[in-house]
Backbone as ProteinMPNN parsed JSONL, in Angstrom:
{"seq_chain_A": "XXXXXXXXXXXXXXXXXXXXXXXXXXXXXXXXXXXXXXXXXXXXXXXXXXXXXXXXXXXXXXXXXXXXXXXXXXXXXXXXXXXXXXXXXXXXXXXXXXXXXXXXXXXXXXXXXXXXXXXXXXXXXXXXXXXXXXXXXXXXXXXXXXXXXXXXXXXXXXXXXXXXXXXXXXXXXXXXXXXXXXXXXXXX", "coords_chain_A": {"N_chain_A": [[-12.484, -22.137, -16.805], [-10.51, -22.946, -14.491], [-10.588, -23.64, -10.555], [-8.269, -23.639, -9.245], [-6.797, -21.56, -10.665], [-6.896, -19.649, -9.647], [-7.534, -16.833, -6.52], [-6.105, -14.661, -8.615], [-2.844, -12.843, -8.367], [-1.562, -9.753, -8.545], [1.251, -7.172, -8.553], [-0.46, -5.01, -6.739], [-3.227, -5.712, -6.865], [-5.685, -7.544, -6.394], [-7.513, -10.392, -8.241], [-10.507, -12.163, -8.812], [-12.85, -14.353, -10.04], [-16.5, -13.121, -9.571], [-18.764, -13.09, -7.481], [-22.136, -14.151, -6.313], [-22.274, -12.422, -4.171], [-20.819, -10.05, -4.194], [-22.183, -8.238, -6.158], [-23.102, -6.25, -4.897], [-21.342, -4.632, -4.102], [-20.139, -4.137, -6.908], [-22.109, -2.389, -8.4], [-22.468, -0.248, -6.956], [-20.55, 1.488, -8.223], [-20.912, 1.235, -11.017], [-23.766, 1.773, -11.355], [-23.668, 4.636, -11.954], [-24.186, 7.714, -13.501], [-21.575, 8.452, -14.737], [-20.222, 6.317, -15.541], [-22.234, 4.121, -16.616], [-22.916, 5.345, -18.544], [-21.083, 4.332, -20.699], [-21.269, 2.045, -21.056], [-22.754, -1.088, -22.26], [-25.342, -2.788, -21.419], [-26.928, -0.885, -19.383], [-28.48, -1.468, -16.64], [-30.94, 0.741, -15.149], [-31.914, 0.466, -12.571], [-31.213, -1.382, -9.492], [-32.366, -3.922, -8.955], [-32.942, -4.47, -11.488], [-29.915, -4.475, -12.354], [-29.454, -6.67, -11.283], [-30.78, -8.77, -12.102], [-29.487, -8.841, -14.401], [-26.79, -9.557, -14.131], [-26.709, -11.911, -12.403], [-27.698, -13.67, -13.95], [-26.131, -16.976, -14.83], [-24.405, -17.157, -16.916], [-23.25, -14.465, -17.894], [-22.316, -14.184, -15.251], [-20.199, -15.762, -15.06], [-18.534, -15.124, -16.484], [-17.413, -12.72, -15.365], [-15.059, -11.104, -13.444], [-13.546, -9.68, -10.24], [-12.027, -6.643, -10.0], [-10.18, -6.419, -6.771], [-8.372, -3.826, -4.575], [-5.546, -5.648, -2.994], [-4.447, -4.329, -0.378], [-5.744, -3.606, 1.206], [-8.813, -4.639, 0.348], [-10.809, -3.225, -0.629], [-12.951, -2.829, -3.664], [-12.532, -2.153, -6.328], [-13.253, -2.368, -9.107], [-13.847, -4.54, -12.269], [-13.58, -7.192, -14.728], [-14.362, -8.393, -17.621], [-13.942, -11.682, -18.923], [-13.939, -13.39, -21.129], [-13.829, -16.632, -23.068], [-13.688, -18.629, -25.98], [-14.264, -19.684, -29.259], [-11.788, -19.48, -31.9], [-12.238, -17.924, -35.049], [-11.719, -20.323, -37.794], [-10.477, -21.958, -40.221], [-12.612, -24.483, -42.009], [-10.689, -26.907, -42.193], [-9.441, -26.886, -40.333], [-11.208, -26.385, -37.715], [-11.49, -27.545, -35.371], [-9.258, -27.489, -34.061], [-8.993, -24.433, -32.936], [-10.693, -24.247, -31.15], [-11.823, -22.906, -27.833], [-9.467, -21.18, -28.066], [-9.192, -18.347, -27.789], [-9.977, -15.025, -26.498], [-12.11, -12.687, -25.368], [-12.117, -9.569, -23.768], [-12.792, -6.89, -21.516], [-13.174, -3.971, -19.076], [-14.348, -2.28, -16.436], [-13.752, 0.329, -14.413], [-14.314, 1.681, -11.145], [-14.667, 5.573, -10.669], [-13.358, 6.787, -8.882], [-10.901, 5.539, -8.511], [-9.349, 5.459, -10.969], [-6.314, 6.084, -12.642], [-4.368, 5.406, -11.276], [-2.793, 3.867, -12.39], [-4.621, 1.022, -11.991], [-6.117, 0.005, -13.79], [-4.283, -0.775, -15.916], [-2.543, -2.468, -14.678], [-4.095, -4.647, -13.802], [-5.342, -6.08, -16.828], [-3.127, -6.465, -17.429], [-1.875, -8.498, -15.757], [-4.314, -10.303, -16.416], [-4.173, -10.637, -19.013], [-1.491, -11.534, -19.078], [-2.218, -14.428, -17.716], [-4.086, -15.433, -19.504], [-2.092, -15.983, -21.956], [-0.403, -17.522, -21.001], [-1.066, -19.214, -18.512], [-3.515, -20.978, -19.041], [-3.278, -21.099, -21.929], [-4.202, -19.694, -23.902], [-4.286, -18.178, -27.916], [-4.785, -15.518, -28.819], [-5.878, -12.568, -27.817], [-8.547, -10.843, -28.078], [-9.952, -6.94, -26.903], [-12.005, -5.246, -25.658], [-13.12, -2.381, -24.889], [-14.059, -0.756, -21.755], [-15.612, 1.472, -19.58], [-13.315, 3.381, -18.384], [-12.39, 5.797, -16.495], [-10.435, 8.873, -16.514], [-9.334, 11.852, -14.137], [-10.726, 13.719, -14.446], [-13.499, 12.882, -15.091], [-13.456, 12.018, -18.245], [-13.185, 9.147, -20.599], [-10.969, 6.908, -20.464], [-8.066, 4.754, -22.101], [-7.173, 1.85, -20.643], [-4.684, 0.922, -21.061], [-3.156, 2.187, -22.163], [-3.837, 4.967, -21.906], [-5.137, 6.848, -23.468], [-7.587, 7.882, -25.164], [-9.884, 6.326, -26.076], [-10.757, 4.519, -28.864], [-13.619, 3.736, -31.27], [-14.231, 0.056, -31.859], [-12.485, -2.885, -32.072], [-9.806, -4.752, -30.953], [-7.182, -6.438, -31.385], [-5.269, -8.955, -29.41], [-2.106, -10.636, -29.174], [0.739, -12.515, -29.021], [3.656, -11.631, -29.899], [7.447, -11.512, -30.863], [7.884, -12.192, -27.479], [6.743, -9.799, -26.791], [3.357, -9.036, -26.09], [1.498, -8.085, -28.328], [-1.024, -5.721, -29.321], [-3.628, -4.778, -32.092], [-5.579, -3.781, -34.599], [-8.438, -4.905, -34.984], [-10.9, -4.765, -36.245], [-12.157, -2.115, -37.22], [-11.008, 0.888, -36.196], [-9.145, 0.703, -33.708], [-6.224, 2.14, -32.689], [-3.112, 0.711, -33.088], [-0.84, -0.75, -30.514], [1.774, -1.53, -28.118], [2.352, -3.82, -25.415], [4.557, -4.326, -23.178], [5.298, -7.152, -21.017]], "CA_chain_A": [[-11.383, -21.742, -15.943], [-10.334, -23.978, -13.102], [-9.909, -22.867, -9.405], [-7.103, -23.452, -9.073], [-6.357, -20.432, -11.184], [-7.525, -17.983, -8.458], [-6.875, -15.886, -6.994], [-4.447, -13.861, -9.455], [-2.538, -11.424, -7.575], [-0.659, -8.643, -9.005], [1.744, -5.717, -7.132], [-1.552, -4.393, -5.746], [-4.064, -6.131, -6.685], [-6.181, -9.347, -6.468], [-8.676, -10.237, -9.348], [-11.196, -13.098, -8.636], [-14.245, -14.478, -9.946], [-17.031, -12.49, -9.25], [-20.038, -14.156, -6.744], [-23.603, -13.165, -6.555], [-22.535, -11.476, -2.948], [-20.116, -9.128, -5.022], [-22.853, -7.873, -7.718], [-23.833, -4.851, -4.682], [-20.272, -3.386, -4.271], [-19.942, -4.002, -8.395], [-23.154, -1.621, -8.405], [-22.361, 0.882, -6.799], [-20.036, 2.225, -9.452], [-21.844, 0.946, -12.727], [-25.057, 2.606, -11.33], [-23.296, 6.179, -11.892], [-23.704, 8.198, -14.912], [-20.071, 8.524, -16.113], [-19.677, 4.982, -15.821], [-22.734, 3.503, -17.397], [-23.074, 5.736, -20.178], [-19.87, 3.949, -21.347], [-21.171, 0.546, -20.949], [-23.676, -1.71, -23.523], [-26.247, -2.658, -20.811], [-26.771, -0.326, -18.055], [-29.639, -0.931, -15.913], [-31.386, 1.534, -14.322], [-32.069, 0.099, -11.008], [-30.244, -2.439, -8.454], [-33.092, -5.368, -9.227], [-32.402, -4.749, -13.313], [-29.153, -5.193, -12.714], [-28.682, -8.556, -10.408], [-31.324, -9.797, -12.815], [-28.614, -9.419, -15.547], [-25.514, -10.69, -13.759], [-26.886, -13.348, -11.815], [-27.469, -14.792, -15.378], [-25.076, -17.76, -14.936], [-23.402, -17.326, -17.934], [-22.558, -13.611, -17.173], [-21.85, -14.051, -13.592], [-19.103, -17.045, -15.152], [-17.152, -14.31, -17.498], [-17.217, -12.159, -14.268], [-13.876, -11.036, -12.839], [-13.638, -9.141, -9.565], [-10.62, -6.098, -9.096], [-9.629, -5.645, -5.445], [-6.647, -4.168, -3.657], [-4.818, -6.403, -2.116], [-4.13, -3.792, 0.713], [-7.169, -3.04, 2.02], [-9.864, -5.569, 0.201], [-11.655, -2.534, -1.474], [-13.255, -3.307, -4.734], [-12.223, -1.41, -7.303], [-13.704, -3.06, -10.62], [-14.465, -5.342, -12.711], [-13.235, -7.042, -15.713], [-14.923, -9.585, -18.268], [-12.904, -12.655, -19.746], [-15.191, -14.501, -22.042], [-13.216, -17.808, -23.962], [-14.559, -19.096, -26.775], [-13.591, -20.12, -30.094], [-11.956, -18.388, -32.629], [-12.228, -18.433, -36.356], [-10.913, -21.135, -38.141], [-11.248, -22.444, -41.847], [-13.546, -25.945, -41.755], [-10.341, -28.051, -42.034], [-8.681, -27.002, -38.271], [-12.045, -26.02, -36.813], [-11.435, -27.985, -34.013], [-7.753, -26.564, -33.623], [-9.799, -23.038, -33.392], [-11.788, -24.113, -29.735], [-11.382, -22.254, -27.083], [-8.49, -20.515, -28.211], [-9.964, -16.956, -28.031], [-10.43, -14.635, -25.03], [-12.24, -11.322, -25.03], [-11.475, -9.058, -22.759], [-13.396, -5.829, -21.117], [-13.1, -3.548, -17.925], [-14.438, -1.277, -15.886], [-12.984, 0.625, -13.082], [-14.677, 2.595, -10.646], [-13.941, 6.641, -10.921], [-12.216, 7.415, -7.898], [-9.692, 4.519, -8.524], [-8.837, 5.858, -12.182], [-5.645, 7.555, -12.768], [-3.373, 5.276, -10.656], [-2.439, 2.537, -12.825], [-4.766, -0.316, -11.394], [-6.41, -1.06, -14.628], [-3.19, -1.606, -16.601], [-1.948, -4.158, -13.824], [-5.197, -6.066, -13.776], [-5.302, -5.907, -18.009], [-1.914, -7.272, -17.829], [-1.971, -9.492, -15.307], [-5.266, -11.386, -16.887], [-3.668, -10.984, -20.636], [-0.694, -13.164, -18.861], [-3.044, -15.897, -17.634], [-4.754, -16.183, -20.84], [-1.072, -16.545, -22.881], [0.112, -18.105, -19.888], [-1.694, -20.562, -17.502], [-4.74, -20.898, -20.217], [-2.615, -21.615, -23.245], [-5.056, -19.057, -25.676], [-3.799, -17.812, -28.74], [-5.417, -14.641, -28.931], [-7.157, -11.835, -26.631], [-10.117, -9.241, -28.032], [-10.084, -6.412, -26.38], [-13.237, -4.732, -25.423], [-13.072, -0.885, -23.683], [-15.251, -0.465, -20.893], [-15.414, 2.427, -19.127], [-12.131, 3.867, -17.657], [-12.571, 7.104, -16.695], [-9.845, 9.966, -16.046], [-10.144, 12.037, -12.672], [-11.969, 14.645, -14.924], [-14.391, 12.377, -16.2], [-13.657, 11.629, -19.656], [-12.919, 7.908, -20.609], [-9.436, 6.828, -20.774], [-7.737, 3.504, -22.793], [-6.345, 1.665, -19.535], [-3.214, -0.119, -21.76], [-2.454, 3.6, -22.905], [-3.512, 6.479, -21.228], [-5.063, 7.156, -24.35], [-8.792, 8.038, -25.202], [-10.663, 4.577, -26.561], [-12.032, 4.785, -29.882], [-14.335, 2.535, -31.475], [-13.959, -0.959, -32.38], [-12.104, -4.076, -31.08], [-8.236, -5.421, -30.913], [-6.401, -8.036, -31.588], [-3.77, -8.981, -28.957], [-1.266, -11.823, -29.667], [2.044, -12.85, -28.413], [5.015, -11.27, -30.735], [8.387, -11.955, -29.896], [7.966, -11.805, -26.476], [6.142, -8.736, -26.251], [2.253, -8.765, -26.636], [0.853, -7.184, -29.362], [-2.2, -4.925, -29.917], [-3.337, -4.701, -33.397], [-6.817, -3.421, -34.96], [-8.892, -6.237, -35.372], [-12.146, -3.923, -36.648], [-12.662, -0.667, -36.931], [-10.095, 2.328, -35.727], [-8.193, 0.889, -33.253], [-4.718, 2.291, -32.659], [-2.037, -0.337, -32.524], [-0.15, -0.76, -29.139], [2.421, -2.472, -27.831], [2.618, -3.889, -24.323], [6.008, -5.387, -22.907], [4.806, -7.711, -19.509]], "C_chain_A": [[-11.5, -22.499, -14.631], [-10.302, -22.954, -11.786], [-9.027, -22.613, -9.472], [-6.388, -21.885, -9.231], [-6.266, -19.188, -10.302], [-7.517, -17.63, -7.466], [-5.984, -15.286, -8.325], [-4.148, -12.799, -8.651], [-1.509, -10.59, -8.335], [0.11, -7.788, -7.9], [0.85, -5.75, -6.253], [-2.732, -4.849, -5.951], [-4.558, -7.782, -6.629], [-7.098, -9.72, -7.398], [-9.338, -12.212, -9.3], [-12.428, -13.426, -9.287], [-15.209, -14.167, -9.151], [-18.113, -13.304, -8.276], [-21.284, -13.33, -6.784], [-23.429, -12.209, -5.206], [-21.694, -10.099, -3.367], [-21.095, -8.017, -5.598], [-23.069, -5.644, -6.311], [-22.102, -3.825, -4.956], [-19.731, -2.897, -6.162], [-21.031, -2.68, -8.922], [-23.025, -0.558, -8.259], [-21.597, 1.798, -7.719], [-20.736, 2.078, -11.016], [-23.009, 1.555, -12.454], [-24.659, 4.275, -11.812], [-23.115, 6.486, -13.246], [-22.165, 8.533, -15.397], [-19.56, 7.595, -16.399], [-20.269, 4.556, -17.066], [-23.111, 4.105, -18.786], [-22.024, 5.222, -21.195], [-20.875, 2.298, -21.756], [-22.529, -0.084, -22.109], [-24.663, -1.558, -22.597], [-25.807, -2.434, -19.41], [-27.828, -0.327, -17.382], [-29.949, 0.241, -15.352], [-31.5, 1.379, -12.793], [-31.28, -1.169, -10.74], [-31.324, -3.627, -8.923], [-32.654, -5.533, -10.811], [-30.897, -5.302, -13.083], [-28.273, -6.349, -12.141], [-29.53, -9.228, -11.336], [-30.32, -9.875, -13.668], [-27.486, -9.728, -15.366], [-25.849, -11.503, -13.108], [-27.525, -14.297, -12.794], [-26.481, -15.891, -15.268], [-23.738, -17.491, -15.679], [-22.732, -15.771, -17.978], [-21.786, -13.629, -16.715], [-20.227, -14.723, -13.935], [-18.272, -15.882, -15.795], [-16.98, -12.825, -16.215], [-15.918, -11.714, -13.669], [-14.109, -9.597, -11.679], [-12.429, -7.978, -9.42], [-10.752, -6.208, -7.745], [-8.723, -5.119, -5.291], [-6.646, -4.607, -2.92], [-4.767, -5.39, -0.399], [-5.071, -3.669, 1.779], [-8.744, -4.049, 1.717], [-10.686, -4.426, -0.877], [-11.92, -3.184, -2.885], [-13.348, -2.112, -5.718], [-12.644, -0.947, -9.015], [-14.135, -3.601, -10.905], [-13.724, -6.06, -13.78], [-14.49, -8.443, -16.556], [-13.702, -10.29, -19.076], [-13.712, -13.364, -19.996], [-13.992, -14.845, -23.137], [-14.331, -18.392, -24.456], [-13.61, -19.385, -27.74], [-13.208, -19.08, -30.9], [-11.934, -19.08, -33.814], [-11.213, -18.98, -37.206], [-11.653, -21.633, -39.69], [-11.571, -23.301, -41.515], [-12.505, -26.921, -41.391], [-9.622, -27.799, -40.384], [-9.807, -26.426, -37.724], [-11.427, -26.603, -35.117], [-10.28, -27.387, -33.369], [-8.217, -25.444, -32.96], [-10.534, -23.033, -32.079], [-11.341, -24.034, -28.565], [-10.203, -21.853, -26.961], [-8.389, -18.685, -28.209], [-10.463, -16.745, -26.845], [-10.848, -12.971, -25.647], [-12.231, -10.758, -23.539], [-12.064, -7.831, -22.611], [-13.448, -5.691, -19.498], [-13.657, -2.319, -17.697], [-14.005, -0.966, -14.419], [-14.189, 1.51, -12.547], [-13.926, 4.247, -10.797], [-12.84, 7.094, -10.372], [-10.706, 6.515, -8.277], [-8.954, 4.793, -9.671], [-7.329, 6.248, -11.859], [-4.177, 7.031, -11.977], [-2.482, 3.562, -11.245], [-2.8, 1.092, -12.314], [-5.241, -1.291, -12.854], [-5.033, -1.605, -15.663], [-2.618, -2.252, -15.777], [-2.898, -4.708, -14.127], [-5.258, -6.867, -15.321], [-4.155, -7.12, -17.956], [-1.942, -8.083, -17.356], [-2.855, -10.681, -15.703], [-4.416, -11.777, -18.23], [-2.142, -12.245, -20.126], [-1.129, -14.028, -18.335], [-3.415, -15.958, -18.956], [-3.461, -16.385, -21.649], [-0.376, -17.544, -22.088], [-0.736, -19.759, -19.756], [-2.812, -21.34, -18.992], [-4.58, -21.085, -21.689], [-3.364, -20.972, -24.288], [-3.947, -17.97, -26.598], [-3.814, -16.228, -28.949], [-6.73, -13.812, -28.056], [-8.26, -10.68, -27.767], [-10.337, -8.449, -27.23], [-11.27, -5.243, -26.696], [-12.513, -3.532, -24.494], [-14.127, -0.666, -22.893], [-14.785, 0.758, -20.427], [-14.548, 2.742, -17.611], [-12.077, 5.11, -17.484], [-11.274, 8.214, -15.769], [-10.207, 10.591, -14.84], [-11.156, 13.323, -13.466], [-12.856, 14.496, -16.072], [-14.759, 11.899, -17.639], [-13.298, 10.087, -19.664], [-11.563, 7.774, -21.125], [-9.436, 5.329, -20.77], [-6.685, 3.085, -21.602], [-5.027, 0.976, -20.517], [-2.897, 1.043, -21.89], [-2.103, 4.766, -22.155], [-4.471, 7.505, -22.237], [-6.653, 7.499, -24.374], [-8.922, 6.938, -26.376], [-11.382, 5.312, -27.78], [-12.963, 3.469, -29.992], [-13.941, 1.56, -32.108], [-13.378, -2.042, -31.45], [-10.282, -4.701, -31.241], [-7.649, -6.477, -30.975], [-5.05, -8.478, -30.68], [-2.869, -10.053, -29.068], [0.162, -11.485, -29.202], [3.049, -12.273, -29.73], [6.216, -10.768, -30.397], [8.521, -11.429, -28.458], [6.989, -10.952, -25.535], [4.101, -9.117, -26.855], [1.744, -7.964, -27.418], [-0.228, -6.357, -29.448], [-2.902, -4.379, -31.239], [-5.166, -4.138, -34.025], [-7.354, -4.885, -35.472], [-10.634, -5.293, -35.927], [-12.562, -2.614, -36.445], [-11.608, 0.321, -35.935], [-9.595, 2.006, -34.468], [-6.624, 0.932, -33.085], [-3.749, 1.114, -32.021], [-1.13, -0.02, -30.987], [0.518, -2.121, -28.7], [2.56, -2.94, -25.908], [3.667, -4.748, -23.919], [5.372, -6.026, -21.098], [5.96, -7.238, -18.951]], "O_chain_A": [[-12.493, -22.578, -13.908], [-10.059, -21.752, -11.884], [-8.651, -21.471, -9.736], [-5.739, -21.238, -8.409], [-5.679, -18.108, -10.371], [-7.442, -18.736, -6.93], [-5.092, -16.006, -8.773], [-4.959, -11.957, -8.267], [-0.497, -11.204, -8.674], [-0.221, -7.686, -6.719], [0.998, -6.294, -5.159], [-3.551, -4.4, -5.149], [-3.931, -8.83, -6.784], [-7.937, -8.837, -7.223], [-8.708, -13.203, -9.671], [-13.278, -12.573, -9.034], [-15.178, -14.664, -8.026], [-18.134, -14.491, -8.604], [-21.425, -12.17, -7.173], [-24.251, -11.309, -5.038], [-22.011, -9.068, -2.773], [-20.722, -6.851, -5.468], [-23.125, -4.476, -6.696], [-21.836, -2.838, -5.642], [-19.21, -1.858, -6.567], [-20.647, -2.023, -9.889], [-23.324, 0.274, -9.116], [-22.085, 2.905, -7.947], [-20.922, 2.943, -11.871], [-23.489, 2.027, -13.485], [-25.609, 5.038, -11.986], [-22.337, 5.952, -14.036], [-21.887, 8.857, -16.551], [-18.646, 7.528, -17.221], [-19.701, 4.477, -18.155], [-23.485, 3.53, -19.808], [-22.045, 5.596, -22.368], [-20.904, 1.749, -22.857], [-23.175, 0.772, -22.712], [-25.15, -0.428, -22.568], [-25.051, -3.008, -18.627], [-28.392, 0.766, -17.335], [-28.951, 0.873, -15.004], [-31.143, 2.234, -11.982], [-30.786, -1.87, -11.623], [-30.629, -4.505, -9.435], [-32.123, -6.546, -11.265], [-30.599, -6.412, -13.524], [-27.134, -6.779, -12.325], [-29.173, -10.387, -11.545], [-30.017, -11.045, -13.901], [-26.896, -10.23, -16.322], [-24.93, -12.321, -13.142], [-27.829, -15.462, -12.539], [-25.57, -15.477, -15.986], [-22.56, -17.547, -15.326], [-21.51, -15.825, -18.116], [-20.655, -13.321, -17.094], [-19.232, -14.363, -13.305], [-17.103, -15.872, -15.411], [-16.212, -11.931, -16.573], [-15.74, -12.734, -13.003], [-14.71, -8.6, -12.079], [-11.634, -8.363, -8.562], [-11.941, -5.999, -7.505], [-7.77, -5.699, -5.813], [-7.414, -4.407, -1.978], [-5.1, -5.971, 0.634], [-4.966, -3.656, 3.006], [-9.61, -4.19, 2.58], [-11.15, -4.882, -1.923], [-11.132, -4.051, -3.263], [-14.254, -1.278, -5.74], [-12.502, 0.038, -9.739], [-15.176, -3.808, -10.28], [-12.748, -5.327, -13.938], [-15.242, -9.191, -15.931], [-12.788, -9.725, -19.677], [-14.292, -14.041, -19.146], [-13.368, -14.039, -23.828], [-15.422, -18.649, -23.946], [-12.406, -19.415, -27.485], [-13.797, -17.999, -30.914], [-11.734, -20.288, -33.942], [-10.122, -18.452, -37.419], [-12.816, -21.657, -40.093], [-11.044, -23.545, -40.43], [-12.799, -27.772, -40.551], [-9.424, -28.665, -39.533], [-9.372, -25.614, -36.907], [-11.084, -26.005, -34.098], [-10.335, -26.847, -32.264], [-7.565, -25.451, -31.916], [-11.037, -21.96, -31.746], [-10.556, -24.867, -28.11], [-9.653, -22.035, -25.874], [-7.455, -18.026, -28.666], [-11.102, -17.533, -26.148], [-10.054, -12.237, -26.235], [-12.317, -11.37, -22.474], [-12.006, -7.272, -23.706], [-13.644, -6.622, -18.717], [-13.563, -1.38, -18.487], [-13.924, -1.768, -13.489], [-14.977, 2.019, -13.344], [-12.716, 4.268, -11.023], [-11.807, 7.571, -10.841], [-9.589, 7.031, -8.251], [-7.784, 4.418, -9.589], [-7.137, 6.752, -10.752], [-3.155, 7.715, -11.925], [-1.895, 2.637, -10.685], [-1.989, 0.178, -12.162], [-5.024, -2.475, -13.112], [-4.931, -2.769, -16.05], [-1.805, -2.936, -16.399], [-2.652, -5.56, -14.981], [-5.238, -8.097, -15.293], [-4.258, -8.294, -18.313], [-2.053, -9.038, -18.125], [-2.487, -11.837, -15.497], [-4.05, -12.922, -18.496], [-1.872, -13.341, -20.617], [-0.276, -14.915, -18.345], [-2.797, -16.828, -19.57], [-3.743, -17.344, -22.368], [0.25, -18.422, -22.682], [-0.905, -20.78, -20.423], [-2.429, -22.259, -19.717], [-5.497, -21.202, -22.503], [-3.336, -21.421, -25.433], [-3.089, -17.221, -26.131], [-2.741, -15.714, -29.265], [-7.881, -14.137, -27.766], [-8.148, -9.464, -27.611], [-11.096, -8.935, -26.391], [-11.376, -4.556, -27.712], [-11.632, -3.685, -23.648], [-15.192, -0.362, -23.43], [-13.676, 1.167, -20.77], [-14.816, 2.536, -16.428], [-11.644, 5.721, -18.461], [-11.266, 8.274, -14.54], [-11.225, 10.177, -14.285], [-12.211, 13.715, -12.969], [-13.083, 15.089, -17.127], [-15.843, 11.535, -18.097], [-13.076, 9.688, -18.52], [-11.104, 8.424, -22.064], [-10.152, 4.613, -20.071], [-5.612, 3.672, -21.461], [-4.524, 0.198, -19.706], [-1.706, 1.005, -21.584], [-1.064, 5.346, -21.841], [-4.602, 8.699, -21.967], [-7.079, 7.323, -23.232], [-8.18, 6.792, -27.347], [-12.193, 6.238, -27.793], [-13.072, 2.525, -29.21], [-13.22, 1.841, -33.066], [-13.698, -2.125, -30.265], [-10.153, -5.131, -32.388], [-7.95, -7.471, -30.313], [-3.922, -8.368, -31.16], [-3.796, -10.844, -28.891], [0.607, -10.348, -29.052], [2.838, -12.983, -30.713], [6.284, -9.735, -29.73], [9.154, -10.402, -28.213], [6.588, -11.086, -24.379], [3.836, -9.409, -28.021], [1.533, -6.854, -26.927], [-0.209, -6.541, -30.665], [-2.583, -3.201, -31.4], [-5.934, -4.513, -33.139], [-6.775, -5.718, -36.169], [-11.535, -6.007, -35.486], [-13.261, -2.187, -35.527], [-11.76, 0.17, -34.723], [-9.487, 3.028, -33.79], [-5.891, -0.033, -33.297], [-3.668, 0.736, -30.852], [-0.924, 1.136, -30.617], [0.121, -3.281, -28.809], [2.964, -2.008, -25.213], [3.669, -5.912, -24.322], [5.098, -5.246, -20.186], [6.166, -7.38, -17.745]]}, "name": "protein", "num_of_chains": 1, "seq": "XXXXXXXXXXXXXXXXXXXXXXXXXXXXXXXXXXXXXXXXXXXXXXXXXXXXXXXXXXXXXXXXXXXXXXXXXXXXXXXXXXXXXXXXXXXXXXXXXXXXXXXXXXXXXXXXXXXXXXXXXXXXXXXXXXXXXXXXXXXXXXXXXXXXXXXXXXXXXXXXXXXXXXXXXXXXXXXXXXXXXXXXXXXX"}
């Protein structure tokens, strides 16, 4: 992903590549049990976890929320491009055409529609600016104001598995790509 690209600004927010001076305000919410019990790896402590985002290759699939209004930091998201699967004879067709996609919000911020702007706003760079074919959507932990985890595209409670999103006429798609997730449609 080029500079250029970045900022992205939405209504209310701004969503940037993340920096290593970011990782404390990113912390402070992923350190909290209703977050990280959602998440794959949750350190325990503030040194565990700058050792595992100041990983390069992390830090690079990194995305920052803010609002715009105020600067607060709100989130997070991951956008990891890569390839997707292709039979041997268009392999090459098949590279870097593929974006997964995962977020987490802080708690307090839940509940007011920031992660479905940010969601959307990235899913139109990647069909957009970024020319990929196809997003993967990953659920991180979105949590309701009374703590349970909520599906930011929905509203919905996240099951398990992963999504398939793709351009169809017009409207982006949502589609089960493994395991029990409910189809959804999103209109930009």
């Amino acid at each position: 992903m080029t500079d250029a690209l970045w900022p992205l600004r939405t209504e209310r927010l701004e969503i940037r590549p993340a920096a290593a001076a970011d990782l404390g305000a990113i912390w402070e919410y992923r350190r909290l049990p209703e977050v990280n019990r959602w998440l794959g790896p949750a350190p325990a402590t503030r040194e565990a976890f700058d050792e595992l985002y100041l990983d390069p290759e992390r830090l690079a699939t990194t995305l920052l929320i803010t609002r715009q209004q105020d600067g607060a930091v709100i989130g997070d998201l991951m956008l990891r491009i890569g390839d997707a699967w292709a039979q041997r004879e268009v392999i090459e067709q098949a590279k870097g055409t593929e974006a997964e996609l995962g977020w987490t919000l802080a708690p307090e911020h839940t509940g007011q529609g920031y992660a479905t702007e940010a969601v959307r706003g990235v899913i139109d760079l990647c069909f957009g600016a970024l020319g990929l074919r196809r997003v993967l959507r990953r659920q991180r932990a979105v949590l309701a104001h009374d703590g349970t985890p909520r599906d930011a595209a929905r509203g919905a409670q996240p099951q398990d598995g992963a999504a398939s999103l793709r351009r169809v006429d017009g409207r982006h798609e949502l589609r089960p790509a493994r395991g029990g997730v409910a189809g959804l449609r999103l209109t930009p």
